[in-house]
C-alpha positions in Angstrom: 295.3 220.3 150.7 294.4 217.2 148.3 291.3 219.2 147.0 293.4 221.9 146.2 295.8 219.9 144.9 293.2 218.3 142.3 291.7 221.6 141.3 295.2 223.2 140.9 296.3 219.8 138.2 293.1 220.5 136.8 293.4 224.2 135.9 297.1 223.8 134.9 295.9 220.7 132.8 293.2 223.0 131.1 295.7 225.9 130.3 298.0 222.8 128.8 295.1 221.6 126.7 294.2 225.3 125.2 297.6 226.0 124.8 298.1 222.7 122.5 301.4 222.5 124.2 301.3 219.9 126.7 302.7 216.4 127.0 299.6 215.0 127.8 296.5 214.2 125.8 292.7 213.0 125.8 291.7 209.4 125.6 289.2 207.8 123.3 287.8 206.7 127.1 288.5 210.3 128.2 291.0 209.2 130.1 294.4 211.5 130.6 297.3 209.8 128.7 300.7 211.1 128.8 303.2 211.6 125.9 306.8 210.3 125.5 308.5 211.6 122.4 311.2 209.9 121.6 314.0 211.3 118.8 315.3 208.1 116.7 317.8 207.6 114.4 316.9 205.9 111.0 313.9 205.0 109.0 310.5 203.9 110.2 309.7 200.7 109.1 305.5 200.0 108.6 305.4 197.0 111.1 307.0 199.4 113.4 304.7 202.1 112.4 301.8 199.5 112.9 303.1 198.1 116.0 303.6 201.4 117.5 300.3 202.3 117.0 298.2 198.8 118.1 299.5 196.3 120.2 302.4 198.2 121.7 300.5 201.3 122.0 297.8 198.7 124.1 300.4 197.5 126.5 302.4 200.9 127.2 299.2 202.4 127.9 298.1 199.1 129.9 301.1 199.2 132.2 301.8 202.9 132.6 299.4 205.0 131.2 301.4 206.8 128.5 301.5 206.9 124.9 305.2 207.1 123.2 305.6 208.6 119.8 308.7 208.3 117.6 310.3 211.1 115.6 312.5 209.4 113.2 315.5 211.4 111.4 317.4 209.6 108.6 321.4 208.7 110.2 322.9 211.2 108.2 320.9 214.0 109.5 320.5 212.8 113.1 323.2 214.5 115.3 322.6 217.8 113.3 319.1 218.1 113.6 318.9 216.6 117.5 321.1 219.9 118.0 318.7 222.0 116.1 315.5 220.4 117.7 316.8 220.5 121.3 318.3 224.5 121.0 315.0 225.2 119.6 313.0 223.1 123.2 311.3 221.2 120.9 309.7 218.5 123.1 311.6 215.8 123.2 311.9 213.9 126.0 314.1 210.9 125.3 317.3 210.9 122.6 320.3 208.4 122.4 323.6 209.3 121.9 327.4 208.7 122.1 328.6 208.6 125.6 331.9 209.9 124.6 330.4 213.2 123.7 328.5 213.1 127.2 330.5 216.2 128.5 330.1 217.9 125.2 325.8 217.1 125.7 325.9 218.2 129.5 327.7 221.5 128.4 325.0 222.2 125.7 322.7 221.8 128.3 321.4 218.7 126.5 320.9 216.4 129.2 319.2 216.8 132.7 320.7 215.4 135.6 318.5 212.2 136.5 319.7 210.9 139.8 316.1 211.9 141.8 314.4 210.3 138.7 316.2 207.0 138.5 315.5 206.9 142.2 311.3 207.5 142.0 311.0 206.0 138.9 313.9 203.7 137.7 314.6 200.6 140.5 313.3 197.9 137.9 316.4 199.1 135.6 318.7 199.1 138.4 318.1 194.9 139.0 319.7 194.8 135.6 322.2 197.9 135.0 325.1 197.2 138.0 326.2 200.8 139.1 329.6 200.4 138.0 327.6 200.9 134.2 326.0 204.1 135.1 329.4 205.6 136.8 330.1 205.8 132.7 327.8 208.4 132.3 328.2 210.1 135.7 329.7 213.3 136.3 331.0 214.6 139.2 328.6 212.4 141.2 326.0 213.5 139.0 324.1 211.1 136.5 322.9 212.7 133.1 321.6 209.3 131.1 321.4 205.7 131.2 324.0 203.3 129.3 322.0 202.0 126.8 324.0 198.4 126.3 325.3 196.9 128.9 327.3 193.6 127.5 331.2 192.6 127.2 332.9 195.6 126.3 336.7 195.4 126.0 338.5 195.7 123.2 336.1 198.9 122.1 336.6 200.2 118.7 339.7 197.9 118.3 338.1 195.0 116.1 337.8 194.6 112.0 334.9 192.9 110.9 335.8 190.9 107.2 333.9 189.1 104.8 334.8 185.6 106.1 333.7 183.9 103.0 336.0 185.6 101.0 338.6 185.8 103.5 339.2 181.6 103.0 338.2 181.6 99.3 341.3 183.9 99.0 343.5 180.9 100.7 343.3 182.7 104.1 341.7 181.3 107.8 341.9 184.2 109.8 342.9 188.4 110.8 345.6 189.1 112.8 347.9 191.5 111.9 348.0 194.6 109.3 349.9 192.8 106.9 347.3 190.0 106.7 344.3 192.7 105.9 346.7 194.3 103.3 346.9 190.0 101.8 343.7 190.0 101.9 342.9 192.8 100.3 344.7 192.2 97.4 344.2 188.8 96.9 340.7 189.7 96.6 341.3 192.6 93.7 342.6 189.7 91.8 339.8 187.4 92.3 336.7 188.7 92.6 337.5 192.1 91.0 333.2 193.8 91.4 334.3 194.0 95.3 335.3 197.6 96.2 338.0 196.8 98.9 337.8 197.7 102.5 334.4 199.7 103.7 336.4 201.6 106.3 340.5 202.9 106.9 339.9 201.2 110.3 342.1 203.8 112.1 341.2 202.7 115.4 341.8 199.2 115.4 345.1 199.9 113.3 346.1 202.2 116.2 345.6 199.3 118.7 348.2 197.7 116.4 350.6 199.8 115.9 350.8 201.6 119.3 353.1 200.7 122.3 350.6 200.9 125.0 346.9 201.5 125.1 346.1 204.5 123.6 342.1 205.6 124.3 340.3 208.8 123.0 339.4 210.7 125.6 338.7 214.6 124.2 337.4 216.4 120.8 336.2 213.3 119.7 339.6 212.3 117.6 342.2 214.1 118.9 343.3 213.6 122.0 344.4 209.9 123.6 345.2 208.7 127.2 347.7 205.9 127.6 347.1 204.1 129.7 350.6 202.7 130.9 352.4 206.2 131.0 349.1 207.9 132.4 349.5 210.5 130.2 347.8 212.2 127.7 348.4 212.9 124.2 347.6 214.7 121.0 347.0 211.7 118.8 348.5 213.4 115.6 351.5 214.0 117.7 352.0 210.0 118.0 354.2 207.5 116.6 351.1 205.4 116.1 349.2 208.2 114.0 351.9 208.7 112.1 352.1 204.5 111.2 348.5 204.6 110.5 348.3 207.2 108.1 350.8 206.1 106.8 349.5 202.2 106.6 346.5 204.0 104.8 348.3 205.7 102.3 350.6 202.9 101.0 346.6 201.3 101.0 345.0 204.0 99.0 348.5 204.1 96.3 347.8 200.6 95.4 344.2 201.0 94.5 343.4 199.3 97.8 341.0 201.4 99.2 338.3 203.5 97.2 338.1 207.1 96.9 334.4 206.7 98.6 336.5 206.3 101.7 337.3 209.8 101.5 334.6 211.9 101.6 332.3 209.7 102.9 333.3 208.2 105.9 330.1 208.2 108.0 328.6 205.7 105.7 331.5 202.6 106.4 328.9 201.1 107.3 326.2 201.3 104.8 328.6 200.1 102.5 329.5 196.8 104.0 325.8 196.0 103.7 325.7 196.2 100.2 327.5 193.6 99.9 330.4 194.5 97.7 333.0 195.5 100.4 335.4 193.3 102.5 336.0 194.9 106.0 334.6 197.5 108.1 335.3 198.6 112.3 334.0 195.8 114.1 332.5 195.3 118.1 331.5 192.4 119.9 328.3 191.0 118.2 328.7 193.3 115.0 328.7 190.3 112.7 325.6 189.3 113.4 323.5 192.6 113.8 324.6 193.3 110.1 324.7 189.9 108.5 321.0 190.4 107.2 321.6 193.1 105.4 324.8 192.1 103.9 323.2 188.4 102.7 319.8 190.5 101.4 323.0 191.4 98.7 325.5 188.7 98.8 323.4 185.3 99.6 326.3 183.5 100.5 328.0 186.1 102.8 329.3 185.1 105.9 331.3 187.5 108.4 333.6 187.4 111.4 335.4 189.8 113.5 338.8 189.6 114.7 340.8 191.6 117.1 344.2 192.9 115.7 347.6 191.6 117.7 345.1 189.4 119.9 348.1 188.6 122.2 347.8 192.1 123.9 346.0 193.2 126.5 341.7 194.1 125.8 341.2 196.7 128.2 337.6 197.9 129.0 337.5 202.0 128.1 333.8 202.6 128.6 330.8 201.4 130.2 329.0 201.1 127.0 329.4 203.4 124.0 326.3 205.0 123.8 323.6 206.8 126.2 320.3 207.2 126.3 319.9 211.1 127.6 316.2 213.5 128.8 317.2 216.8 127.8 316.5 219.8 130.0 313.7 220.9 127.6 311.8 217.2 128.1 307.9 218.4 128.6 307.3 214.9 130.4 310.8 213.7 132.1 309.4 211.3 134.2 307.4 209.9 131.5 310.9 209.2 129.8 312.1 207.6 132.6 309.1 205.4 132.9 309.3 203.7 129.6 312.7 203.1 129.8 312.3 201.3 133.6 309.5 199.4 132.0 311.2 198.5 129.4 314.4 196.7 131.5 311.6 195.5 133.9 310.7 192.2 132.5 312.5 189.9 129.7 309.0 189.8 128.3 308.5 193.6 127.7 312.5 193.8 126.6 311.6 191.2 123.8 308.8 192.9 122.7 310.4 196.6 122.4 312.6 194.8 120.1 311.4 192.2 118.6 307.7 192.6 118.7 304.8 190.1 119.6 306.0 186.9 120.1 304.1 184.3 118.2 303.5 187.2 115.3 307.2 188.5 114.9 309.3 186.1 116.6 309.2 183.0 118.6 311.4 181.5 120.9 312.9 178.0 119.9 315.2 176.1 122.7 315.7 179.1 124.3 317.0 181.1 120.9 315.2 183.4 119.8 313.7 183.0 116.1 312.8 186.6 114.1 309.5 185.7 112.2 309.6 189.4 110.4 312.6 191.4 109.2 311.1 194.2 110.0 313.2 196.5 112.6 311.5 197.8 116.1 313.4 199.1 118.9 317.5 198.7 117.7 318.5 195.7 119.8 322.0 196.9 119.9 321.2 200.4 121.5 318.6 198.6 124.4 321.3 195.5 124.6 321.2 194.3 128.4 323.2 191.0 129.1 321.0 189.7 131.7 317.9 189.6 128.5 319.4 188.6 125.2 318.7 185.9 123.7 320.6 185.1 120.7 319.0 183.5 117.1 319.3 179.7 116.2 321.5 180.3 113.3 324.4 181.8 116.0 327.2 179.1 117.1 327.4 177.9 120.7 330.8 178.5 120.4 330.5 182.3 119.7 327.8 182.8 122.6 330.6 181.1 125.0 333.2 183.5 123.5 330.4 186.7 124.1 330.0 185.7 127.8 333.4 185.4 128.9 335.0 188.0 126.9 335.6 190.4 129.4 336.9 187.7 132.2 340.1 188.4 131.7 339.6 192.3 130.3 341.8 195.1 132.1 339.9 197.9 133.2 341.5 201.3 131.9 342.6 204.0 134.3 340.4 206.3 132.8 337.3 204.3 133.0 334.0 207.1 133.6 336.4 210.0 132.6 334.7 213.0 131.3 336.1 215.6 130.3 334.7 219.5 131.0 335.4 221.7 127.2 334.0 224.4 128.9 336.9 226.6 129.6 338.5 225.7 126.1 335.8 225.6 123.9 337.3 228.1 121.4 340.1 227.0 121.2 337.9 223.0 120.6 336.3 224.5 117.9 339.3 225.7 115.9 341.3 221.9 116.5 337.8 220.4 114.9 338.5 222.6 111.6 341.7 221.5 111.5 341.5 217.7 111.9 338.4 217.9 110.0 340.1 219.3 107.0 343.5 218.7 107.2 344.5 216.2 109.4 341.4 213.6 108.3 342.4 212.9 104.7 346.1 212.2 105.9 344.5 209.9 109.0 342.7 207.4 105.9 345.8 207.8 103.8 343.9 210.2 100.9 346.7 212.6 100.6 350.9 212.3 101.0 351.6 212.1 104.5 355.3 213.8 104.1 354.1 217.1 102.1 350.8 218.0 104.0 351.6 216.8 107.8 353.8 219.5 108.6 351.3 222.0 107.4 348.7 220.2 109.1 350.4 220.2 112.5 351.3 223.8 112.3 347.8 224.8 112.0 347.0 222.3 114.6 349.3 224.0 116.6 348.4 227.7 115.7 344.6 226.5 116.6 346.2 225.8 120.3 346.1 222.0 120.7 348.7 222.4 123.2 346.7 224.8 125.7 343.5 222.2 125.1 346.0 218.9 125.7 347.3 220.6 128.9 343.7 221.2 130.3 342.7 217.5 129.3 345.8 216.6 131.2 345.2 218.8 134.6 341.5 217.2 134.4 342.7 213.4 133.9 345.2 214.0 137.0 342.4 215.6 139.1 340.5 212.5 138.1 342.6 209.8 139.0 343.5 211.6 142.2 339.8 211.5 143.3 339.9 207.9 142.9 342.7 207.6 145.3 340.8 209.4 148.1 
């Protein structure tokens, strides 16, 4: 049985080779070497490009006998074109994601269900990812990726993230309410008139503020909320606190407050804060300082905090992590995928060098900091985050790192933690509420248009798309949901 065994790999790794097809390839030693391809977000950097190619290419191989390539697609083509690549089986085996689309990915047939695999292949990453963390992209029992951050988590989405240094040379020490961004934001027209106001509307953490209970998104991406002191859910542009936030935004926008780049280009909030010229964006736990680079490689003398609006209320922890790292159906070499990313969470040594590179070359570690000797980028730190690795840099307060690790202590966990809901008896009807809140109900969300004239005709054609059928099936799941967790 073994010889047949061989003879059978062999032929069916000859037909792979002639068929230039296969996820394996030929060693300069002649040796079989197996392929990961990995779809990333962004730019290639060219000490990522030559450390992918030397001394990570040495150690990969060295440990598991594979050889990872990278296909890079700038952010503002990503999503689209990992939809085109994957309906097309391109062979991909590894892509991250948002885990709040992780129902939306399974129904595509995106993602492969990767319980057996974690099992053969992934116990090194379960030492360091508790289950509770992979429950957040679990459905129906079922796992279809792996949480690629695990670190303090409440208070999701619900954070601002200013321009500290302007924030106290306008006369002010800290965020805490709407009426203290709107201060700032015009102090700071008057005196340093080249900044371009906020980088982002915010709508999120202004929704924390002005809503009476916790309200989390939990369908079609914006539209639909659970809260989670009624248990019940919601179309968000039926709320009281939609209706404060737009319009928040659009007394804003009338007083030259916010830019008109805010409107039609959202997806770029962040880009914008790095040039420098811009005084708040959506912050998270940590954002400050994965972004202060780039903002001081234009404004020197930048420093930047985050703040959570009405701080006195409850942070509740919504997710598990906010984004996934998924093997689509189509992956040529699945295990392969799930290999590199159990060796990767194997060690602290092989973490640090995914993402930082080789120590003594691109970084060091200094009293138990850790000390970036390049600026190029390698493996995104934030999406491989694991609390039980990172090390933080010698610039970063002790007082922050304290705040980091006990953030959650006193976090409450929301109801609807490892929700997901199923689109797949409504997805008509998904489609049709996208158009809408895409066109209509957006621009009165960030405060671009009068609230009083266009909302009425922008709920009616919410209504005529069928948001009420779709809220009523997001409702039936969430009640089928939380009764499963009472059984």
């Amino acid at each position: 049985m073994k010889k047949l065994f061989i003879m059978t790999a062999a032929v069916i790794m000859a037909i792979g080779l002639l068929g230039g097809c296969s996820s394996k390839g030929v060693s300069k030693e002649g040796t079989n070497t197996e392929t990961v391809t990995i779809l990333y977000p962004g730019d290639e950097s060219d000490r990522m490009s030559e450390f992918m190619s030397n001394e990570f290419a040495e150690k990969i191989k060295e440990d598991l006998g594979i050889k990872v390539e990278m296909v890079y697609t700038p952010w503002d083509q990503y999503w689209e074109q990992k939809d085109i690549m994957l309906a097309a089986q391109e062979p991909i085996d590894l892509y991250w994601d948002g885990l709040p689309d992780l129902a939306t990915i399974v129904n595509k047939k995106q993602a492969s269900v990767l319980n057996d695999l974690i099992e053969k292949y992934g116990q090194n990453l379960l030492k360091v990812l508790p289950e509770e963390q992979l429950k957040g992209a679990t459905i129906n029992g079922e796992v279809y990726g792996i949480p690629s951050a695990y670190a303090p988590s409440s208070g999701m989405f619900q954070m601002v993230c200013v321009r500290q240094d302007i924030l106290e040379a306008c006369g002010m020490t800290e965020i805490k309410t709407t009426e203290d961004l709107k201060l700032f934001a015009e102090k700071a027209k008057n005196l340093y008139p080249e900044m371009k106001g906020p980088a982002d509307p915010i709508f999120k953490p202004l929704t924390r503020y002005f809503a009476d209970e916790q309200l989390t998104w939990c369908a079609n991406e914006d539209t639909v909320v659970y809260g989670d002191t009624t248990n019940k859910v919601y179309d968000y542009y039926e709320t009281d606190a939609f209706k404060k936030v737009a319009q928040y935004n659009r007394q804003m926008y009338h007083e030259g407050l916010y830019s008109d780049d805010l409107t039609t280009k959202y997806n770029e909030r962040d880009s914008r804060m790095q040039t420098g010229l811009y005084l708040w964006v959506e912050g998270s736990l940590g954002k400050e300082n994965e972004i202060i680079s780039s903002v001081k490689a234009n404004a020197p003398d930048a420093r930047l905090k985050n703040y959570i609006l009405k701080p006195e209320d409850p942070r509740y922890i919504i997710a598990t992590g906010g984004e996934v790292l998924c093997i689509p159906q189509t992956a040529p070499n699945p295990e392969g995928a799930m290999k590199f990313i159990d060796w990767l969470y194997s060690s602290q040594d092989n973490y640090l060098m995914a993402l930082y590179g080789v120590k003594g070359k691109d970084y060091d570690i200094v009293d138990g900091r850790i000390k970036k000797l390049v600026n190029d980028e390698f493996f995104y730190e934030w999406m491989f985050r694991n609390k039980n690795y990172q090390l933080f840099a010698p610039e970063i307060e002790q007082s922050y790192i304290d705040t980091y690790e006990s953030w959650d202590d006193k976090a409450v966990t929301s109801n609807m933690l490892g929700f997901r809901f199923n689109n797949e008896k409504v997805k008509v009807i998904e489609t049709a509420i996208k158009e809408v809140a895409g066109k209509q109900m957006a621009p009165i969300l960030y405060g671009f248009v009068d609230f009083d004239t266009e909302y009425p005709k922008a709920l009616e054609a919410l209504k005529k798309a069928g948001i009420d059928e779709y809220v009523a099936e997001v409702q039936k799941q969430m009640d089928e949901f939380q009764a499963s967790k009472n059984k």
